[in-house]
N, C-alpha and C positions, 0 to 999 in steps of 0.2 A: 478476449474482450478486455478493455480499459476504458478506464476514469480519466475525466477529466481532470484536472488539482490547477486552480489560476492560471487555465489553458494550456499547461503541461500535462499529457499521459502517464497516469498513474494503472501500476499492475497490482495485480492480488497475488500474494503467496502463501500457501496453507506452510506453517513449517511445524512438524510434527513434536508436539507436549507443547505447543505455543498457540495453538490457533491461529487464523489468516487473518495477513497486516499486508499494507498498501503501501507501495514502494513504487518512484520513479524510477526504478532499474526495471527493463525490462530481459535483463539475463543474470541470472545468479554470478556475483564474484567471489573470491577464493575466499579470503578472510573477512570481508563486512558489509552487510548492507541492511544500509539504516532505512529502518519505516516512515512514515506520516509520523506515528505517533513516537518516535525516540529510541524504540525498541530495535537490536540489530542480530543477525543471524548470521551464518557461516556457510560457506556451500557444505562443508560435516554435516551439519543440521538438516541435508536431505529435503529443503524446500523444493515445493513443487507452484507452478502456475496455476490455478482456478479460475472458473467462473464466478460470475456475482460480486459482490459486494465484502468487504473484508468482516470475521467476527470480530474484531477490534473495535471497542467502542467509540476510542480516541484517533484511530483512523476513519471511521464512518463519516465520524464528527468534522474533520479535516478535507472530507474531500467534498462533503457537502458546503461546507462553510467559502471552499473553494468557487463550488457552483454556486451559491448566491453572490459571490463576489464578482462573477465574470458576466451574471445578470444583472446587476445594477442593485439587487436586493439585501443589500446588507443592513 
């Protein structure tokens, strides 16, 4: 499943002792990949894809902010 983000596909990744952040990647790369919210991870760091919605506030924030933007409700 993914998010919409300003009509770009955004994915959820749980990455472990960080909680799950929202990233336009939708494949893990070797050394970086930056969230919504700023925050970046490692393929080391063992993320994995989920369902739902990310626990990251500041990605929640971001992808909603997204979807009112691409309905006219800003």
């Amino acid at each position: 499943m993914c998010w919409l983000w300003y009509g770009e596909a955004v994915f959820t990744w749980n990455v472990p002792r960080y909680g799950s952040h929202a990233s336009e990647d939708d494949h893990v790369q070797h050394y970086s990949n930056p969230a919504l919210c700023g925050f970046s991870w490692a393929k080391g760091d063992r993320p994995r894809w989920v369902e739902g919605p990310p626990d990251c506030p500041e990605c929640r924030r971001e992808v909603q902010l997204g979807a009112e933007r691409l309905r006219g409700t800003s």
